[in-house]
C-alpha positions in Angstrom: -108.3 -58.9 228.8 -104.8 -59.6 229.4 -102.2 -59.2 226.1 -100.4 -62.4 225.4 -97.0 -61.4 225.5 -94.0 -63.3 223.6 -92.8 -64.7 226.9 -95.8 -65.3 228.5 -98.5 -66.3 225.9 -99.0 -70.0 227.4 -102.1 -71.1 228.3 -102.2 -74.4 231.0 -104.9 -77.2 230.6 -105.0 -79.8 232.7 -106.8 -83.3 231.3 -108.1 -85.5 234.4 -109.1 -88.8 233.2 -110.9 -91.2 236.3 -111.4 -94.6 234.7 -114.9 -96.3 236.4 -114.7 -100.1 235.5 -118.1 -100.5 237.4 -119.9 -98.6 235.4 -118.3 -98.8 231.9 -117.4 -94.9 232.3 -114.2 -92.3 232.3 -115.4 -89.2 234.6 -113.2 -86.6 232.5 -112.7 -83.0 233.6 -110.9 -80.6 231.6 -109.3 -77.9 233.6 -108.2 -74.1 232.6 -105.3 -72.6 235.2 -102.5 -70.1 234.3 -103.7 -67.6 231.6 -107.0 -69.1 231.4 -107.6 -65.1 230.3 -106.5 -66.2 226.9 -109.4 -68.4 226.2 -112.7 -67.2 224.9 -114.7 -70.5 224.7 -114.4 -74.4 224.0 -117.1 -75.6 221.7 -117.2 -80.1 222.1 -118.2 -82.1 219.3 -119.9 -84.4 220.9 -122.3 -87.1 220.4 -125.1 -87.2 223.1 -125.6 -90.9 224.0 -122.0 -91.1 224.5 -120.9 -87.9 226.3 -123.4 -86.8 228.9 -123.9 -84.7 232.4 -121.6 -82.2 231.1 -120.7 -79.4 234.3 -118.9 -76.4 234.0 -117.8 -73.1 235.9 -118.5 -69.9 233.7 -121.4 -70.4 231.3 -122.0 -73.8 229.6 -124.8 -74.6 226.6 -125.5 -78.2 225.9 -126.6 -79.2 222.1 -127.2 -82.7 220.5 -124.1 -82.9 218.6 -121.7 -79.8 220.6 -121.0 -78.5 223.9 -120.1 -74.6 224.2 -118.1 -74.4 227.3 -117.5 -70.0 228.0 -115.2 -69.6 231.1 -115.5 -66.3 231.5 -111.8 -65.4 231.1 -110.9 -67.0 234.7 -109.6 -70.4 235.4 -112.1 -73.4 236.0 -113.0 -76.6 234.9 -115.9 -78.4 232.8 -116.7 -81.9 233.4 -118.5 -84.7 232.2 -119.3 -88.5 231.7 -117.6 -91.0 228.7 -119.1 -94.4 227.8 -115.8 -95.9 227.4 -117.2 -98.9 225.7 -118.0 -98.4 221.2 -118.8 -100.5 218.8 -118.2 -100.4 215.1 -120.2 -101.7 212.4 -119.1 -105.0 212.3 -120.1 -105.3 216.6 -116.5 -105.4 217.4 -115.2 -102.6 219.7 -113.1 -99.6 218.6 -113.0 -98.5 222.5 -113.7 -100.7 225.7 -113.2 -100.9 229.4 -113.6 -104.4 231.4 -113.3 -105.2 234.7 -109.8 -105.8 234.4 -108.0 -103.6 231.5 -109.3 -100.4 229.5 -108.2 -100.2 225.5 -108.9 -96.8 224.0 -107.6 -93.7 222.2 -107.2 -89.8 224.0 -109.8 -88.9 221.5 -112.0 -91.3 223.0 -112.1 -89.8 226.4 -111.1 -85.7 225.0 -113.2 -84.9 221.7 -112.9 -83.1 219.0 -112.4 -79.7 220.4 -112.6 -76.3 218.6 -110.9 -73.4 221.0 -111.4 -69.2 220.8 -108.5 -68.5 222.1 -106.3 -65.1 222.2 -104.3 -64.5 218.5 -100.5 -65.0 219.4 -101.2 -68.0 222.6 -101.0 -71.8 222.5 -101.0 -74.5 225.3 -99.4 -76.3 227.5 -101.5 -79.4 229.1 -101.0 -82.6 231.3 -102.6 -85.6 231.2 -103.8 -87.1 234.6 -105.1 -90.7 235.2 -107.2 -92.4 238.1 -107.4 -95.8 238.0 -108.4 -98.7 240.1 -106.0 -100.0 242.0 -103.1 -102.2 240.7 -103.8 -101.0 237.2 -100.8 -99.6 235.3 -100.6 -97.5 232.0 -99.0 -97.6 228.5 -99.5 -94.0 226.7 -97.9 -92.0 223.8 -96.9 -89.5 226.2 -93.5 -88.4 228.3 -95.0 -89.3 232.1 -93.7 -86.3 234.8 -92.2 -88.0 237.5 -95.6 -86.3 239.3 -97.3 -89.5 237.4 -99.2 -86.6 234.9 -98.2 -87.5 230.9 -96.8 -84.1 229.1 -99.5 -83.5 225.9 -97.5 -82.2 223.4 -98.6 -81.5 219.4 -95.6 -78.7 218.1 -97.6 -78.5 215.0 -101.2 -77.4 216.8 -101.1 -74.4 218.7 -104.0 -76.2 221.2 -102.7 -79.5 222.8 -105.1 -82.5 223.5 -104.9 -86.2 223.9 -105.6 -88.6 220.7 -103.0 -91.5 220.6 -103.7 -94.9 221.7 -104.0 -95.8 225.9 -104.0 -99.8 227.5 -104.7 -99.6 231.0 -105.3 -101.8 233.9 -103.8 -105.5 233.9 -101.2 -105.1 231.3 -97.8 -106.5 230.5 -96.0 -103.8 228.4 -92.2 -104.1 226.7 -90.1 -101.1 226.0 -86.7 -101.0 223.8 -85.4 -97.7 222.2 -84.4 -98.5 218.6 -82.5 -95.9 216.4 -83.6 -93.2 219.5 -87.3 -94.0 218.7 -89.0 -94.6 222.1 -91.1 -97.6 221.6 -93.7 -99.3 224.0 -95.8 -102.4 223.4 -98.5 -103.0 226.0 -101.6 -105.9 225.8 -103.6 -106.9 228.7 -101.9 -110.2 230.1 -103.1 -113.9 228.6 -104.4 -111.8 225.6 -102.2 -114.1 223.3 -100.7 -110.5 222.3 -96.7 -110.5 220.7 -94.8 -108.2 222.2 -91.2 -109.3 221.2 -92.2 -110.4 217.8 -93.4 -107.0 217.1 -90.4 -105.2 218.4 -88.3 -107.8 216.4 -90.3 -106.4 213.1 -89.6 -103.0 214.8 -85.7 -103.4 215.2 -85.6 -104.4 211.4 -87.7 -101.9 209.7 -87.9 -98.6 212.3 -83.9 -97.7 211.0 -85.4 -97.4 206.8 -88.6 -95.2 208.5 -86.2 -92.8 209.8 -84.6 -92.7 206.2 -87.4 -92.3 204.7 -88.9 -90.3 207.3 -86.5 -88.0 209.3 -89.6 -86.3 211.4 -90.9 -89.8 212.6 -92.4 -89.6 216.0 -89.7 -90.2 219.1 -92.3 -92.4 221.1 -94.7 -95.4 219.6 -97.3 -96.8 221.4 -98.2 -100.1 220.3 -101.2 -101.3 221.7 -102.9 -104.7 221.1 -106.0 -106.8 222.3 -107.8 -110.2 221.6 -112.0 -109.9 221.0 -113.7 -108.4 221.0 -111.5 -105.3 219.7 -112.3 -105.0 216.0 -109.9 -107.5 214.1 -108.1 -104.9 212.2 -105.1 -102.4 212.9 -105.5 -98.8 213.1 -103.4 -95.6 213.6 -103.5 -92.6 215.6 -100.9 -90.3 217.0 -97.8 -91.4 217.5 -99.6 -94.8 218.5 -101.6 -97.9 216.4 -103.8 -100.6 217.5 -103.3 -104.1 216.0 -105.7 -107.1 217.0 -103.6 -109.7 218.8 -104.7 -112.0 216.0 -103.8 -110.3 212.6 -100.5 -111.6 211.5 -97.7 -109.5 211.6 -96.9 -110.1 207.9 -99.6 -111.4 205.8 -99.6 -114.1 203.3 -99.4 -111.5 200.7 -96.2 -110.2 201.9 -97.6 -106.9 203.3 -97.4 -105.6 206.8 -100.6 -104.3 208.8 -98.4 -102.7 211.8 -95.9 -101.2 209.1 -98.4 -100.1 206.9 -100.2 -98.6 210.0 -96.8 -97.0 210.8 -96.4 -95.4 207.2 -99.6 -93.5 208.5 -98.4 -92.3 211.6 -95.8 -90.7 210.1 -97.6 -89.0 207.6 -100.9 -88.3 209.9 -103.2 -89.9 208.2 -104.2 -87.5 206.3 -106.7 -88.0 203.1 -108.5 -85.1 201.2 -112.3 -86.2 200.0 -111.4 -88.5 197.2 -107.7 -89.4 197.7 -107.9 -91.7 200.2 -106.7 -94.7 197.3 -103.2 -92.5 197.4 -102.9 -92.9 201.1 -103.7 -96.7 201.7 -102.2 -96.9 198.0 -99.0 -95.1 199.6 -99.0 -97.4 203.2 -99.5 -100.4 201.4 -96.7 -100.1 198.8 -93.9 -98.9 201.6 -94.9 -101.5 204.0 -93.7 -103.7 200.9 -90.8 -101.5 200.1 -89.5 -100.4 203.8 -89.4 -104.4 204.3 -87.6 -105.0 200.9 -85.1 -102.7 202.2 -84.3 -103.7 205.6 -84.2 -107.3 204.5 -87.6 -108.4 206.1 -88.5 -109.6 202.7 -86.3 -111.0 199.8 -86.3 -108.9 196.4 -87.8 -111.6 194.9 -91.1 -112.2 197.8 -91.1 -108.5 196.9 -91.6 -108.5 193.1 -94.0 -111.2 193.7 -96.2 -109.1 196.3 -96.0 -106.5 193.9 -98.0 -108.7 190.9 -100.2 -110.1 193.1 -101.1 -106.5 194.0 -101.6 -105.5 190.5 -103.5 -108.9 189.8 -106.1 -108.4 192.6 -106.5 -104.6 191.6 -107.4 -105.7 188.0 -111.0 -105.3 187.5 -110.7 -101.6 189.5 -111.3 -98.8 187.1 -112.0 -96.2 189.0 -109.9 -95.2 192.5 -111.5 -91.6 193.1 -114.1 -93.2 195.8 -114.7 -92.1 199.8 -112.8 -94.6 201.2 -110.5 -97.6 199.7 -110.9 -100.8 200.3 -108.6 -104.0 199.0 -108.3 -104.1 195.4 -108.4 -100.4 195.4 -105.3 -100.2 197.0 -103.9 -102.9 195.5 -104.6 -100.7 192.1 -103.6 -98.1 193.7 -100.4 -100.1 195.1 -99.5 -100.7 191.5 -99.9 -97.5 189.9 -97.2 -96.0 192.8 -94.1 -98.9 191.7 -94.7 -97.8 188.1 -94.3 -93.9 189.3 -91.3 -95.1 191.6 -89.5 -96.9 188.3 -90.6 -93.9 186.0 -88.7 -91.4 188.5 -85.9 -93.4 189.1 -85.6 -94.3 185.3 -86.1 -89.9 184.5 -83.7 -88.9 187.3 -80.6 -91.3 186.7 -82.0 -92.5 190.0 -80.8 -89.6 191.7 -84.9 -89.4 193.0 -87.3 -91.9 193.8 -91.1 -92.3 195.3 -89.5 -91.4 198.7 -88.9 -87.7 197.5 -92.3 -87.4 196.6 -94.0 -89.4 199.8 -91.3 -87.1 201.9 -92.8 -84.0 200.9 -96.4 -85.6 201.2 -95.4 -86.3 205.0 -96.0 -82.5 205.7 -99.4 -81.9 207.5 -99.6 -78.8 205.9 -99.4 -80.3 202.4 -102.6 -81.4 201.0 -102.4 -85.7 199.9 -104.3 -85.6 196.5 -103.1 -86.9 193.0 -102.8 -83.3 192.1 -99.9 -82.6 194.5 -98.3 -85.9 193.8 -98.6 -84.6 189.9 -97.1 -82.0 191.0 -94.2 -82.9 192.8 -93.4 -85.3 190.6 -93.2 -83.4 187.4 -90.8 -80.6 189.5 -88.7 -83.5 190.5 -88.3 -84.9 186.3 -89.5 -81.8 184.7 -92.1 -83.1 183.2 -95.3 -84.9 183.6 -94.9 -88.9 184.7 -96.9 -91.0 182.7 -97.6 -93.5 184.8 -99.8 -90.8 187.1 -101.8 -90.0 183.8 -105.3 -91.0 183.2 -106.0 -91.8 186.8 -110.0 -91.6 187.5 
């Protein structure tokens, strides 16, 4: 096998996405081409009513719940079928293609991958898209005047698509605010709000990039009447919001800024600690408005009680996965830790020190890292992050 060498350890994958309307379908194929040497084997976590007739040059072994693709250290290609369309709990879909548009994320289409690759070599991959004709496309990604979209994840050393995609019959708006990139597609007569939501964008995205100084260069904003699921959520550089959830809720909160507060920190909960990340979203989408002038001080304070009124009865936060008045609780507890480090420091910290740090993918999000930040930051334990269960 060849050595990866420091100028020539790249590997090149090619993603070739052929959306199939008829038949509800992507036809995917994932290609190896320069250096394909490097790579050992691609194991697919897969589900098998979803992903099926998968095809492959070297060896391939098909399981219930993983592919093992084994290329034999030459280049090649493995393909398979997607059902585009998938349906949550609640009926409402997460992922669909109709006759007309396609709504979906990269990790819809490419999924969860686990690569043996050479020590030393990483990738460089291209995202390619068929589509019926007259269909256009909205993606995370930098599109190669070839029409191919430049994958690109600095912090993985194996690039593949996840962020949010709206294809086919699609009206899509693009401004640049504060250098951020920013695209926000629909399919047409989908009642979706384009301008309004780059308006919320032009206010707010200059206090992410105080907070936040890595924030993403491009955001895809992607939105859809039903049957999507009636919610807002994140990926890559990317979020979904239902063309009927309100921009800013009665409460004062922000679904698309509070989806945004998890883009830029990945979304990232340990088992346990997921009340500290929707805790976390929820309070700056309330404090990141307070700031740029979205909200008054005083709609602020009031959000802010109404939080820690609804989170009341909540005596216990450690659970799988938050729901309301968990993160209000949760919502709470993090303005009392933002007063107590201000109040310690002179206000020469705040929250945004600690949610900075907790930004880093390579930094676990759990109440003992917050604990610890915090009491490096005062020198001492904060009492308002005491007694949490």
């Amino acid at each position: 096998m060849a050595t990866a060498s420091k100028n020539n350890h790249y590997y090149y994958v090619d993603y070739e996405v052929n959306l199939q309307p008829a038949t509800k379908t992507a036809q995917v194929a994932i290609k190896l081409n320069k250096n394909a040497q490097f790579i050992r084997s691609i194991r697919l976590k897969t589900d098998s009513q979803r992903y099926l007739d998968f095809k492959g040059s070297g060896q391939v072994e098909v399981k219930e719940d993983f592919v093992l693709w084994q290329p034999n250290g030459k280049p090649g290609s493995l393909t398979y079928t997607v059902k585009m369309n998938h349906q949550r709990k609640s009926g409402r879909y997460d992922s669909i293609i109709t006759d007309s548009w396609a709504l979906f994320r990269g990790f819809d289409v490419i999924p969860q991958l686990r690569i043996d690759m050479q020590d030393g070599t990483e990738s460089k991959a291209k995202l390619h898209f068929k589509m019926p004709k007259g269909w256009s496309i909205a993606t995370p990604y930098i599109r190669y005047t070839s029409g191919a979209y430049k994958v690109d994840h600095p912090k993985s050393a194996f690039d593949r698509p996840k962020g949010w995609i709206v294809a086919g019959d699609i009206g899509v708006k693009r401004e640049t605010i504060k250098g951020i990139k920013v695209a926000v597609g629909a399919p047409k007569k989908q009642s979706a709000r384009r301008l309004d939501i780059l308006a919320l964008l032009n206010w707010n995205l200059p206090v992410f990039l105080d907070i936040f100084p890595d924030f993403p260069k491009r955001i895809n904003i992607v939105s859809a009447n039903d049957p999507m699921w009636r919610g807002a959520l994140s990926g890559p550089s990317s979020l979904f919001l239902h063309a009927d959830r309100p921009l800013i809720t009665e409460d004062g909160t922000s679904p698309p800024i509070h989806e945004l507060i998890h883009v830029a920190m990945s979304a990232r909960a340990e088992p346990g600690h997921d009340w500290l990340v929707e805790g976390l979203a929820e309070y700056y989408s309330l404090e990141i408005m307070r700031r740029s002038g979205t909200i008054t001080q005083e709609r602020f304070e009031k959000s802010i009680k109404e939080q820690v009124s609804r989170g009341k009865k909540i005596s216990k936060l450690k659970v799988d996965r938050s729901y309301g008045p968990i993160t209000a609780k949760a919502v709470g507890i993090l303005y009392k830790v933002d007063q107590e480090i201000r109040q310690r420091t002179h206000n020469k910290a705040s929250l945004d020190n600690v949610i900075r740090l907790l930004a880093n993918p390579n930094v676990p999000i759990t109440l003992q890292e917050a604990q610890r930040i915090t009491e490096k930051l005062v020198g001492a334990p904060l009492e308002s992050l005491q007694n949490i269960r």
